[in-house]
C-alpha positions as CSV (number, residue, x, y, z in Angstrom):
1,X,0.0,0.0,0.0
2,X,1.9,3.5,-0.9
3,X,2.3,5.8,1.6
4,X,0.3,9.3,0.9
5,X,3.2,12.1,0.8
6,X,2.1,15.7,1.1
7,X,4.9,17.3,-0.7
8,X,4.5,21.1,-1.1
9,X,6.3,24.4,-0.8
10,X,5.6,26.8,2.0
11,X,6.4,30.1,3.5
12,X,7.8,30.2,6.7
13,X,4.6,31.4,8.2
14,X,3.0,28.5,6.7
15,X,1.5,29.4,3.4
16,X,1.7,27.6,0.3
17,X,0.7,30.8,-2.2
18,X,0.4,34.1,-1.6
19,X,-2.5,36.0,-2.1
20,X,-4.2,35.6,-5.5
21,X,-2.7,32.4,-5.6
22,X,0.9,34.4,-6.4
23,X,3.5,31.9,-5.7
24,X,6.3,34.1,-7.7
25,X,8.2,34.5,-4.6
26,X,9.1,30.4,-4.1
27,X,12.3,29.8,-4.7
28,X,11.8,28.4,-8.3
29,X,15.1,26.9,-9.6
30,X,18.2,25.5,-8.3
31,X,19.7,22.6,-6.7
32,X,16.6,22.1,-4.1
33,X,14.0,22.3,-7.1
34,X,15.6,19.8,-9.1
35,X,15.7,17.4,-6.0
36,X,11.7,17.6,-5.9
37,X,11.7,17.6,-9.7
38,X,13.8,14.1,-9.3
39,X,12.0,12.8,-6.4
40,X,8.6,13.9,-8.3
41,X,9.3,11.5,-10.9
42,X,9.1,8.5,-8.6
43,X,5.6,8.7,-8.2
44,X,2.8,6.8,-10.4
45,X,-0.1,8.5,-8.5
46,X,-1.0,12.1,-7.9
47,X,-3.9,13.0,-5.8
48,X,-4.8,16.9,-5.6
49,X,-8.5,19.2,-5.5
50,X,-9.8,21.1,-7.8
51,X,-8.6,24.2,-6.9
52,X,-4.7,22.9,-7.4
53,X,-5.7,21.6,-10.6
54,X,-7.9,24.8,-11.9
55,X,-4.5,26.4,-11.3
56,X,-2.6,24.8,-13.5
57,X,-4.7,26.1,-16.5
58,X,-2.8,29.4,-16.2
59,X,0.2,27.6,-16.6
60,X,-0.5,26.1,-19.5
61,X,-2.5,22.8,-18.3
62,X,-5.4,22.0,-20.8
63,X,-8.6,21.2,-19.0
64,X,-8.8,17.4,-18.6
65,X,-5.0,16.6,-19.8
66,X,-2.7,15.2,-16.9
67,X,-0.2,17.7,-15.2
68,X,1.8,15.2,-15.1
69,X,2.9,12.9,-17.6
70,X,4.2,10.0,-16.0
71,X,1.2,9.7,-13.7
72,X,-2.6,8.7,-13.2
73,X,-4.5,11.6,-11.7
74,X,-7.2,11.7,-9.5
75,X,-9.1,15.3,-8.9
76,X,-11.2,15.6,-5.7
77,X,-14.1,17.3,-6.1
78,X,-17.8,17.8,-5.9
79,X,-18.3,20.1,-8.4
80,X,-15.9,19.8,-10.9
81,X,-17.0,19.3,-14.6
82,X,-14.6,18.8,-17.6
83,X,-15.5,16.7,-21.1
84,X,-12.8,14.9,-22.7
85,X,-10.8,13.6,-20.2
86,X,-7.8,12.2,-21.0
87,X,-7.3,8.5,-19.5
88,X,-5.1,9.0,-17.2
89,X,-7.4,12.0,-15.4
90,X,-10.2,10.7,-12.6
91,X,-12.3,13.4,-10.8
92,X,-13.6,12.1,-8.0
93,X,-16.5,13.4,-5.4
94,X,-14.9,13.4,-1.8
95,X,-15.1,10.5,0.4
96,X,-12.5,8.5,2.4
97,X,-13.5,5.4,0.9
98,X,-12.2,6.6,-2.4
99,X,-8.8,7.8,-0.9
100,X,-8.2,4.5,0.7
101,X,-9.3,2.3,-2.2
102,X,-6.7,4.7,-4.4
103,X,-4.0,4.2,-1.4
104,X,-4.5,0.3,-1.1
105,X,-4.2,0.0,-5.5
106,X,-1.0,1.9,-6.4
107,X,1.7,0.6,-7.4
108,X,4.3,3.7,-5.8
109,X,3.6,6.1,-2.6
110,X,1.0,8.7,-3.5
111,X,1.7,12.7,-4.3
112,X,-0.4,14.8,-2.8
113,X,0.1,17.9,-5.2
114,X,-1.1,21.2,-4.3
115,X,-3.1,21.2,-0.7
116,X,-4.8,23.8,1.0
117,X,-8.2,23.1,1.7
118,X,-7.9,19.6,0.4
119,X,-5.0,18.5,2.6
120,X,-6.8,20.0,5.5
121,X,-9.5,16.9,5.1
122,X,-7.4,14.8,4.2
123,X,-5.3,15.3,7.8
124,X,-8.9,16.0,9.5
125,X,-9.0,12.1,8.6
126,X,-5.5,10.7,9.3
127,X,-5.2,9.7,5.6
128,X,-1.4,12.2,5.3
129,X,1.7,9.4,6.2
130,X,4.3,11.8,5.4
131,X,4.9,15.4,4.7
132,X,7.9,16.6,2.5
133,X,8.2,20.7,3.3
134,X,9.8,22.8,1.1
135,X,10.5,25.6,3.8
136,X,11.1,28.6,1.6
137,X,12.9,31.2,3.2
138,X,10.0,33.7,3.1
139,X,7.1,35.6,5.0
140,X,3.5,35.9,3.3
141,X,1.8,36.8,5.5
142,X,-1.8,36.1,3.9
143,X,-3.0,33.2,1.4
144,X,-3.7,29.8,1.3
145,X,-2.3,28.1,4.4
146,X,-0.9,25.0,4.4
147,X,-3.6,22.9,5.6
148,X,-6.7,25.2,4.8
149,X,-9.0,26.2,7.7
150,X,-8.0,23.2,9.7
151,X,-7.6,23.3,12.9
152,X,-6.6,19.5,12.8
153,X,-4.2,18.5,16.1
154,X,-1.3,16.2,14.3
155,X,2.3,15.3,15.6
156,X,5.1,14.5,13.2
157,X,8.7,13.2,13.6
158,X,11.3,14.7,11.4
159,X,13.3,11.7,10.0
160,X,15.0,13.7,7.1
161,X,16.6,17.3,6.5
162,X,18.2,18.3,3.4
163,X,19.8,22.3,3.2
164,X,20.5,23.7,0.2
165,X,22.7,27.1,-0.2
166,X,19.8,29.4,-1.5
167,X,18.2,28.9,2.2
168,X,15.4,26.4,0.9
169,X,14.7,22.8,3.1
170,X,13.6,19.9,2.0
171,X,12.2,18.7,5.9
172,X,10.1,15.2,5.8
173,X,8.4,14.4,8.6
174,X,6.3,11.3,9.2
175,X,2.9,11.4,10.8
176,X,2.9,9.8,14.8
177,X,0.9,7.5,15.5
């Protein structure tokens, strides 16, 4: 069964995009960047909401194509509507049930892209196994936090920490039991 791994840049104040969704001040290139690209392609399965994946259309992303290439998607959501999805894109409505059946049939450990709101359910129900922060050395100061509106009580154990010259971490943590 792969492990569900939160991996996602954040502020030191704990936000993972500004406001309007402005991420321009992440550190977006060098030697840390090009470890998550590398560890990135390791996965077979991304999870994310609809809001993370809406937000790749203004990068490019055409509505219902993958984001990435090299693995099957699945896009939480209640609401979400797109025709002609490619076959490696699911949307999914929300429910547990559906996260654990995707957890228990991949093949690799499970990217949890994006987060926000999403990941704040998904730790509401003890379904994150390990969180891979990208500690950018940076102040927001408003926008979408980490975890959403959660106010979710969790304890993690840092078992890895990886420092890289332009001041970003790489800090994984697994989730106590």
């Amino acid at each position: 069964m792969g492990k569900i791994i939160y991996y996602v840049a954040s502020s030191l104040d704990g936000y993972i995009a500004g406001k309007n969704d402005d991420i321009s001040q992440f550190i977006l290139q060098g030697k840390g960047v090009e470890k998550y690209q590398s560890d990135l392609a390791k996965f077979k399965t991304v999870i994310m909401g609809r809001r993370t994946y809406e937000f790749g259309f203004q990068y490019g992303l055409e509505p219902g194509q993958p984001a990435y290439p090299n693995m099957e998607h699945y896009i939480f959501s209640n609401s979400i509507v797109i025709e002609n999805l490619a076959e490696s894109v699911h949307i999914e409505k929300i429910t547990i049930d559906k996260v654990k059946e995707i957890k228990a049939n991949s093949e690799t450990n499970i990217y949890l892209c994006g987060g926000g709101e999403f990941a704040g359910w998904l730790l509401e129900n003890e379904l994150i196994d390990q969180l891979k922060l990208k500690l950018n050395p940076i102040v927001l100061g408003d926008g979408i936090r980490i975890f959403g509106n959660s106010k979710n009580f969790a304890k993690w154990d840092l078992i890895e920490n990886e420092s890289f010259k332009d001041g970003l971490q790489i800090l994984t943590y697994e989730r106590k039991e």
